[in-house]
LOVEX-361967 format. One line per field, with one value per residue (C-alpha): residue number from 1; residue in one letter; chain; x, y, z. Coordinates in Angstrom, 3 decimals, always signed. Layout:
% LOVEX-361967
i: NUM | ...
aa: A | ...
ch: A | ...
xx: X | ...
yy: Y | ...
zz: Z | ...
% end
This chain:
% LOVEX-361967
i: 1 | 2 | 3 | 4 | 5 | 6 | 7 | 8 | 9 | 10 | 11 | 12 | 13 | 14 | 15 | 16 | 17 | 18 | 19 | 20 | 21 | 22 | 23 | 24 | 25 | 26 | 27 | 28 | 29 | 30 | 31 | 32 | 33 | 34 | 35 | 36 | 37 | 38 | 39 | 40 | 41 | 42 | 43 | 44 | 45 | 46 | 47 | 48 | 49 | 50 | 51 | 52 | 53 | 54 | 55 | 56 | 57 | 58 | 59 | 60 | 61 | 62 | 63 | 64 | 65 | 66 | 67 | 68 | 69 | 70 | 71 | 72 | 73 | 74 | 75 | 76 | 77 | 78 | 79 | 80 | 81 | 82 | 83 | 84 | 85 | 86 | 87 | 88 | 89 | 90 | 91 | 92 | 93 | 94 | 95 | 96 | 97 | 98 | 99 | 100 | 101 | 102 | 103 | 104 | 105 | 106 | 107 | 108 | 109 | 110 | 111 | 112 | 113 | 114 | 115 | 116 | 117 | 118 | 119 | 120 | 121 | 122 | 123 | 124 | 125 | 126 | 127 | 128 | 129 | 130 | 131 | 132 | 133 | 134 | 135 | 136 | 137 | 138 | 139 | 140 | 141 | 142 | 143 | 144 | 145 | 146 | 147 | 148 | 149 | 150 | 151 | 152 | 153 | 154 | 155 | 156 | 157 | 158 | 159 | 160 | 161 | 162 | 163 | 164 | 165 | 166 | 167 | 168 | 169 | 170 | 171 | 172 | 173 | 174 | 175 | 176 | 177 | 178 | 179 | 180 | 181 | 182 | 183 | 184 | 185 | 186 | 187 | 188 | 189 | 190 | 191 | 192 | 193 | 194 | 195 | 196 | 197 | 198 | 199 | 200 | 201 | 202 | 203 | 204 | 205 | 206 | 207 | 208 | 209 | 210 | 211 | 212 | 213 | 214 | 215 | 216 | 217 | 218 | 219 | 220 | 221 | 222 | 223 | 224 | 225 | 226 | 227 | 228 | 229 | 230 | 231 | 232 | 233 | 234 | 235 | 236 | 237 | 238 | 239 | 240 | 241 | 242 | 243 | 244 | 245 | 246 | 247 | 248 | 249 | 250 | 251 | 252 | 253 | 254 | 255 | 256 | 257 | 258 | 259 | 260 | 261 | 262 | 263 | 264 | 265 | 266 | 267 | 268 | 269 | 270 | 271 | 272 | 273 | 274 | 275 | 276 | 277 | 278 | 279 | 280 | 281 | 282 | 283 | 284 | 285 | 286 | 287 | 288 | 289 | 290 | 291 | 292 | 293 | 294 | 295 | 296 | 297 | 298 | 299 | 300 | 301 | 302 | 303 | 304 | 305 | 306
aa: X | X | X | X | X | X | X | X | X | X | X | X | X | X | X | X | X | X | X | X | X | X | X | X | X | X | X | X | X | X | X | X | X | X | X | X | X | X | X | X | X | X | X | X | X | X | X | X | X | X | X | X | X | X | X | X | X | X | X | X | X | X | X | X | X | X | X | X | X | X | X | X | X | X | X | X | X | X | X | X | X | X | X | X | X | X | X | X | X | X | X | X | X | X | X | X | X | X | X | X | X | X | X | X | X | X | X | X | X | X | X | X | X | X | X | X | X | X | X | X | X | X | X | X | X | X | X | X | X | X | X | X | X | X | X | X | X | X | X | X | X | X | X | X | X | X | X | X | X | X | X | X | X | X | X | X | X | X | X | X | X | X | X | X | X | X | X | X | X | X | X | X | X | X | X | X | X | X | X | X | X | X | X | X | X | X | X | X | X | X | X | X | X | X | X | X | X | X | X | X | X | X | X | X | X | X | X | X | X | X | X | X | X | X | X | X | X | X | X | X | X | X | X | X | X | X | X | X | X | X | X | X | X | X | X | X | X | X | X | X | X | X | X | X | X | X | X | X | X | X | X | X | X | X | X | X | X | X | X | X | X | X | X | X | X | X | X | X | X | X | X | X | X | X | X | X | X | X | X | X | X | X | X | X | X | X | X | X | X | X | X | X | X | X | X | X | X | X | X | X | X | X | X | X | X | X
ch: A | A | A | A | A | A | A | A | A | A | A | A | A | A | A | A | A | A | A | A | A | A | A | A | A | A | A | A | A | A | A | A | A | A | A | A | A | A | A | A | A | A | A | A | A | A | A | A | A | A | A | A | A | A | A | A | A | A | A | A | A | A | A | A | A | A | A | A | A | A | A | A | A | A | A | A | A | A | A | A | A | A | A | A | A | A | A | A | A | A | A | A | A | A | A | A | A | A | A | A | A | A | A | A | A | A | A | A | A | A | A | A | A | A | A | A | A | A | A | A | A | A | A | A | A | A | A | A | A | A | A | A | A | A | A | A | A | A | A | A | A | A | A | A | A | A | A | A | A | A | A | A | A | A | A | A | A | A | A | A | A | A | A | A | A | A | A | A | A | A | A | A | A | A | A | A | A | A | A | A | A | A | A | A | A | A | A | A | A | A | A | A | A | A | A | A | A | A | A | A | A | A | A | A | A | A | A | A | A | A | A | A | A | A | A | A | A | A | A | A | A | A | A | A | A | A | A | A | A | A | A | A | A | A | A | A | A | A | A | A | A | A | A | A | A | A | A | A | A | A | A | A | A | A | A | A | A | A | A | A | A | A | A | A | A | A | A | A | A | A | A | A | A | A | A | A | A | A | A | A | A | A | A | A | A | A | A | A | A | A | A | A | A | A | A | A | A | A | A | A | A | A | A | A | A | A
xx: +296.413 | +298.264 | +297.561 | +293.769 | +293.896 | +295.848 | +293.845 | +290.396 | +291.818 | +292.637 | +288.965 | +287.625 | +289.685 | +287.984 | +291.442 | +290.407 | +293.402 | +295.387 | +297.400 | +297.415 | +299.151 | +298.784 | +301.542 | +299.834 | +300.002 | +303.684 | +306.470 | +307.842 | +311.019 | +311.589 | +313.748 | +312.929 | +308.846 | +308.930 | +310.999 | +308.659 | +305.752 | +307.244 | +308.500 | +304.947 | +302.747 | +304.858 | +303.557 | +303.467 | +303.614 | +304.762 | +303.689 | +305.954 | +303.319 | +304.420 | +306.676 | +307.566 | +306.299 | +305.962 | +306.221 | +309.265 | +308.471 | +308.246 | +311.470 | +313.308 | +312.520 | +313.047 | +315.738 | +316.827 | +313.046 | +312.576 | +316.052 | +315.946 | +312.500 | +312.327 | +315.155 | +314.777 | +310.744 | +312.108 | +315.388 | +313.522 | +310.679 | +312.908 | +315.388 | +312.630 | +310.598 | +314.085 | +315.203 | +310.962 | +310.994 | +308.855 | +308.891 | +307.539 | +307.691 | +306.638 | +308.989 | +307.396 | +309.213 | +309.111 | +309.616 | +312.291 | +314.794 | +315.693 | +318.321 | +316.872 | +317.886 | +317.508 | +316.195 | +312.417 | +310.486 | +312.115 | +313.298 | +314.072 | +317.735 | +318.518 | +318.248 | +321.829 | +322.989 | +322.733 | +322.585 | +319.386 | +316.825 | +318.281 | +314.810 | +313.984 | +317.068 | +316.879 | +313.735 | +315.046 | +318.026 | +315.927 | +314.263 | +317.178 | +318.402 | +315.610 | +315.586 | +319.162 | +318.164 | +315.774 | +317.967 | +320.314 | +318.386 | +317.337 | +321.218 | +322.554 | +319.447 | +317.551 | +314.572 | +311.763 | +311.145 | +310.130 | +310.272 | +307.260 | +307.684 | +304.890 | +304.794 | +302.822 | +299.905 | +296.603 | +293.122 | +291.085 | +292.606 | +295.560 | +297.663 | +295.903 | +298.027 | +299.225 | +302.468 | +303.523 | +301.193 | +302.335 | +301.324 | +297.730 | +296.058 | +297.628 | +295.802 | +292.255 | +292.877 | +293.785 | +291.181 | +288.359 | +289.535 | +289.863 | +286.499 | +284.793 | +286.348 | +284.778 | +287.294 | +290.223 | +293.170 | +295.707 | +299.308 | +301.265 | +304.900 | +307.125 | +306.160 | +303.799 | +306.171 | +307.173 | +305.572 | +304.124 | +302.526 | +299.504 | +298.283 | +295.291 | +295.903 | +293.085 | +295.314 | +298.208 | +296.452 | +295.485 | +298.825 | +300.028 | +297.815 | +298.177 | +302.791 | +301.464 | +299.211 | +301.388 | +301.909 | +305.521 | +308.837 | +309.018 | +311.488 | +312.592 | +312.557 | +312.209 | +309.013 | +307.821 | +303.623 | +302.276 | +299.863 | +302.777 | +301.019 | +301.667 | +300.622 | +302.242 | +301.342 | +299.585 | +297.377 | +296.777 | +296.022 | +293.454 | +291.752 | +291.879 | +290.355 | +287.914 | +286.941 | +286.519 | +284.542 | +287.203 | +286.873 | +289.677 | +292.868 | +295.850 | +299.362 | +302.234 | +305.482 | +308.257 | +310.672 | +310.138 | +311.727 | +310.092 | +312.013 | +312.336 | +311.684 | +309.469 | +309.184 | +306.996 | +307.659 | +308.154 | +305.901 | +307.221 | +307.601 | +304.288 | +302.187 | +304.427 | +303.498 | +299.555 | +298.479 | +297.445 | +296.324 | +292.502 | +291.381 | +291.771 | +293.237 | +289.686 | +288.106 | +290.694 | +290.622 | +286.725 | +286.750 | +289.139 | +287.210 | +284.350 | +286.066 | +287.714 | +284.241 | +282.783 | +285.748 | +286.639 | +286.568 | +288.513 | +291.321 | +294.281 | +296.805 | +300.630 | +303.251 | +307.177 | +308.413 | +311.700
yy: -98.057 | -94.856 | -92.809 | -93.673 | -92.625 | -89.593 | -88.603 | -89.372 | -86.989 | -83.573 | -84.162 | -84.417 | -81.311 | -79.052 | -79.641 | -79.389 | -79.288 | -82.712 | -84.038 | -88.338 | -91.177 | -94.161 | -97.107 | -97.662 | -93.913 | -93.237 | -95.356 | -93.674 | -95.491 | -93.921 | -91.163 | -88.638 | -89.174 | -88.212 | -85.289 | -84.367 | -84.900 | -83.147 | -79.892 | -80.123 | -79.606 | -78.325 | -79.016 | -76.933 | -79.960 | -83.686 | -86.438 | -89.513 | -92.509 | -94.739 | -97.759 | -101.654 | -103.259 | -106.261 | -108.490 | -111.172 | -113.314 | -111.296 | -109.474 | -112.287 | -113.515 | -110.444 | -108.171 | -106.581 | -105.443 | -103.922 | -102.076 | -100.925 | -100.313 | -98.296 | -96.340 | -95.355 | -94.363 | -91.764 | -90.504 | -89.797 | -87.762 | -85.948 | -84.762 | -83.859 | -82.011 | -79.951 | -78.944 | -77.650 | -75.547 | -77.565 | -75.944 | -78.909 | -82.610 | -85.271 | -88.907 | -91.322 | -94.270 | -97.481 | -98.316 | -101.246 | -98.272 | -98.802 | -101.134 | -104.645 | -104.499 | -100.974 | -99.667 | -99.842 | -97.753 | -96.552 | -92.877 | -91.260 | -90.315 | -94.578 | -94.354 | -95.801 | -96.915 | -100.781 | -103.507 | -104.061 | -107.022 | -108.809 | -110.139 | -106.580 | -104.733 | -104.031 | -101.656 | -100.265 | -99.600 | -97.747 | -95.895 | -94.608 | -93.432 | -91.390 | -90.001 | -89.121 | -87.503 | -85.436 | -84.358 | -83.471 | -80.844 | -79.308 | -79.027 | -77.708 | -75.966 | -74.514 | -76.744 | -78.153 | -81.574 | -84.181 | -87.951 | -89.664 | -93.081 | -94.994 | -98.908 | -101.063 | -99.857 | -101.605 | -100.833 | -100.536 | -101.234 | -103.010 | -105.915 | -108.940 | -111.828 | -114.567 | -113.733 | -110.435 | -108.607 | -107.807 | -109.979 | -107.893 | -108.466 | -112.076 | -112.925 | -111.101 | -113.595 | -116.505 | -116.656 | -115.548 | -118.428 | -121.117 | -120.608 | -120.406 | -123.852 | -125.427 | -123.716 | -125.725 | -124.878 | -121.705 | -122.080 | -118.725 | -118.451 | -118.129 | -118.263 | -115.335 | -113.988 | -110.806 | -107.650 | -105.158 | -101.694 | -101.426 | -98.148 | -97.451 | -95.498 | -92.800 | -92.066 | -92.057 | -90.053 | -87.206 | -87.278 | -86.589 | -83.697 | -82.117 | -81.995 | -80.783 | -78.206 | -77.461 | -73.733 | -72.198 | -73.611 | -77.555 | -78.572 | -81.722 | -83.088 | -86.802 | -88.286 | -91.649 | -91.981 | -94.529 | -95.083 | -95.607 | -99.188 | -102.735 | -106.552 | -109.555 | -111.178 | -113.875 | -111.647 | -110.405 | -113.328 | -114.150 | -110.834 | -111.277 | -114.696 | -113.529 | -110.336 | -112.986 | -115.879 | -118.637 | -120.988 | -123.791 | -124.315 | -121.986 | -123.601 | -121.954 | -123.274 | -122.584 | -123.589 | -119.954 | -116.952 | -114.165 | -111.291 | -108.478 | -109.216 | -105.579 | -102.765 | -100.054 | -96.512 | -93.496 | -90.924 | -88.198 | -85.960 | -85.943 | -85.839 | -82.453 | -81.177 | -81.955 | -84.912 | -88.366 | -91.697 | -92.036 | -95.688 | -98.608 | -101.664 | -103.774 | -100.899 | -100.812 | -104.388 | -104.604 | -101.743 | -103.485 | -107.001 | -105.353 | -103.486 | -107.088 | -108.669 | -106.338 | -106.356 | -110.026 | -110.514 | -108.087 | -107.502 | -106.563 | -108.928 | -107.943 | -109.558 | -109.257 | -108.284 | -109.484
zz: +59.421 | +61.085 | +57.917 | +57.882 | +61.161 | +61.260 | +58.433 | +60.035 | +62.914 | +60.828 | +59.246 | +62.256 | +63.570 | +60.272 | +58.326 | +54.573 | +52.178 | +53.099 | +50.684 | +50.577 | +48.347 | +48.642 | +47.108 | +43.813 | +43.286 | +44.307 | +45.313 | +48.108 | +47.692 | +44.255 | +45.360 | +42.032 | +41.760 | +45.780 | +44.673 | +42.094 | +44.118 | +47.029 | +44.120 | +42.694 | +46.161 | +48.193 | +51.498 | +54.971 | +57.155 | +56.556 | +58.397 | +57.511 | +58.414 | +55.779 | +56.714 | +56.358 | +59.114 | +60.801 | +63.764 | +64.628 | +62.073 | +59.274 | +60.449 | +60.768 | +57.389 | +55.554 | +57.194 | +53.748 | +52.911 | +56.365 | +56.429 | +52.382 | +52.640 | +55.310 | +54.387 | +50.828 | +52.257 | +55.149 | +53.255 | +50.679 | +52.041 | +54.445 | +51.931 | +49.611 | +52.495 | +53.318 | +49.871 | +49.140 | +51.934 | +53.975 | +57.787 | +59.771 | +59.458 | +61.655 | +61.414 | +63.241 | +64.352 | +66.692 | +70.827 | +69.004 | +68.533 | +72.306 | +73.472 | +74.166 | +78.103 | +78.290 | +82.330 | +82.038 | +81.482 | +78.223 | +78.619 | +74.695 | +76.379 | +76.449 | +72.844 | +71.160 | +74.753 | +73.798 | +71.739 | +69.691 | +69.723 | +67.062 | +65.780 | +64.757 | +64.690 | +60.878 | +61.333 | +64.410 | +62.095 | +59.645 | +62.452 | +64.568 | +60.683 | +60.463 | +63.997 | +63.387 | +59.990 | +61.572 | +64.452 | +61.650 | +59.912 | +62.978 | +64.059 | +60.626 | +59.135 | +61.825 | +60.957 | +63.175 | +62.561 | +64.659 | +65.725 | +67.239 | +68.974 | +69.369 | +71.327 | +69.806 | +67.725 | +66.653 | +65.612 | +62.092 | +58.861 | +61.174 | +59.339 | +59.902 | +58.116 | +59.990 | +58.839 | +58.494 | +61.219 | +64.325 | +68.156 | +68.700 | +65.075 | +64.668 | +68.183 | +66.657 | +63.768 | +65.572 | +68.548 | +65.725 | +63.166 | +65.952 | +67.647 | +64.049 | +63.720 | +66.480 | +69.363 | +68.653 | +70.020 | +69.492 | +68.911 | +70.248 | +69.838 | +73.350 | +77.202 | +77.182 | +79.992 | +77.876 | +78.830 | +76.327 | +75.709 | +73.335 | +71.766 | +69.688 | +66.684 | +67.276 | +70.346 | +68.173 | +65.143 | +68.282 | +69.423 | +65.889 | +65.525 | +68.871 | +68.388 | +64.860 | +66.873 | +69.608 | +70.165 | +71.710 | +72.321 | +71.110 | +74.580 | +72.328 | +69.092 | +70.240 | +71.702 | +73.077 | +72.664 | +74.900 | +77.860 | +80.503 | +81.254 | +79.677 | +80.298 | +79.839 | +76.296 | +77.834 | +79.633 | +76.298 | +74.331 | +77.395 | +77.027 | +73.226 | +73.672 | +76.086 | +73.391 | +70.772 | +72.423 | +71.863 | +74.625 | +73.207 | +74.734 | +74.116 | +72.886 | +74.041 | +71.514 | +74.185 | +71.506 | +69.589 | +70.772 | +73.090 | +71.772 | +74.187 | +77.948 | +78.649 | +76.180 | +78.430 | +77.484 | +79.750 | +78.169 | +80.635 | +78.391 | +76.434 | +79.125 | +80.657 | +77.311 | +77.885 | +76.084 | +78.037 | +76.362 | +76.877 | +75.639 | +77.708 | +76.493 | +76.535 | +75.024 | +72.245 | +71.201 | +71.445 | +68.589 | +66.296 | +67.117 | +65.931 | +62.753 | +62.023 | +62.007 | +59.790 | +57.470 | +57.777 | +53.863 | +52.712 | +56.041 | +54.734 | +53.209 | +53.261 | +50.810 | +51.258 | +47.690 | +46.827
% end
């Protein structure tokens, strides 16, 4: 999804010689064939999109894919964009690398200040590895790379299965399914108290391209990406239901965890630098709503390998 879109950005931009790979073409967790691809095309910029990812289920379930994964995918690039020379590299990451009670809104200085959420703590793991990788390089090599933390993304090509996507596409799915079946009811996991922060990932794709772009001094080499605002997830699973025309009950199961109370981020710091989310919330889901219906067949399935 964040590829696609960061992709669909430099097009749009006039950017002509991008360099893309998907999974069946290299296994970014294969340390030597990213070297070799990395030695062969030798890239000016690197834009680290590619991640596990999931929401509480499907890190609960499989903590060793989401911690391995993730960090055989960033080591690898990173190392292989420092020993080819390459100048500039994007990393982006995840609002979960915060402490779980950290001071709202989340300032990139309360990073390591905490404990974790434990229902994601694996990725955030991973993340706050390859922040700390980055930050590295910069420190001992004089290099300019950069971490990008987005909250929550969502839009075309998101992760749509039940049980591996994350709270915004699962909702799409579940409102769309249960009014196609005669609006029966929707079972949501927690109290719907918890408050979160939704991006789109055109926003995300133009922030991407305007660090990438951005002329002069770089004041930091961490960065949260947000819109500053969030709602509570049951106000989002009633806008979601109101997008999608359900009109059945929704089921809240109590029993299941909430995971963080509020994740909102401060986004201070890009918006000194001169970029400002643009697409509201309603807005956002209506496009993916849309993209989902016109896609419904084929949305994208995603497996946990063993």
């Amino acid at each position: 999804m964040v590829g696609r879109a960061i992709v669909r950005s430099l097009k749009a931009a006039g950017y002509k010689n991008i360099l893309t790979a998907d999974s069946s073409e290299l296994d970014l967790r294969e340390q030597f064939a990213v070297r070799a691809f990395m030695a062969e095309h030798r890239p000016d910029v690197v834009i680290i999109a590619a991640a596990r990812v999931g929401g509480i289920v499907a890190n609960s379930e499989y903590p060793w894919q989401f911690l391995y994964d993730n960090m055989m995918i960033q080591s690898n690039l990173i190392q292989a964009a420092h020993q080819t020379g390459t100048e500039h590299l994007i990393f982006l990451g995840s609002s979960c690398i915060y402490p779980k009670m950290a001071p709202q809104p989340l300032k990139e200085e309360y990073l390591l200040t905490g404990p974790l959420e434990p229902t994601n703590e694996w990725y955030a793991i991973a993340k706050i590895a390859g922040i700390k990788m980055c930050q590295a390089l910069n420190k001992q090599y004089g290099r300019s790379y950069m971490s990008l933390m987005p909250t929550n993304l969502y839009g075309p090509y998101d992760n749509f299965d039940l049980k591996t996507s994350h709270v915004l596409p699962a909702m799409i799915r579940k409102f769309h399914e249960a009014k196609e079946d005669g609006n029966r009811g929707v079972p949501l996991w927690g109290t719907g108290s918890p408050k979160r922060e939704f991006l789109h990932v055109d926003e995300m794709a133009d922030a991407v391209r305007f660090i990438m772009e951005y002329e002069g001094d770089m004041p930091h080499d961490l960065i949260n990406v947000g819109t500053g605002t969030d709602l509570s997830i049951r106000e989002l699973a009633e806008t979601v239901q109101s997008i999608t025309g359900h009109t059945g009950p929704i089921n809240w199961d109590t029993q299941k965890p909430d995971g963080t109370p509020r994740k909102l981020m401060d986004v201070t710091r890009l918006n000194k630098l001169g970029w400002k989310a643009k697409i509201g919330l309603r807005e956002g889901v209506e496009d993916t709503y849309q993209w989902f219906l016109k896609n419904v067949e084929d949305v994208r399935e995603v497996g946990i390998e063993s």
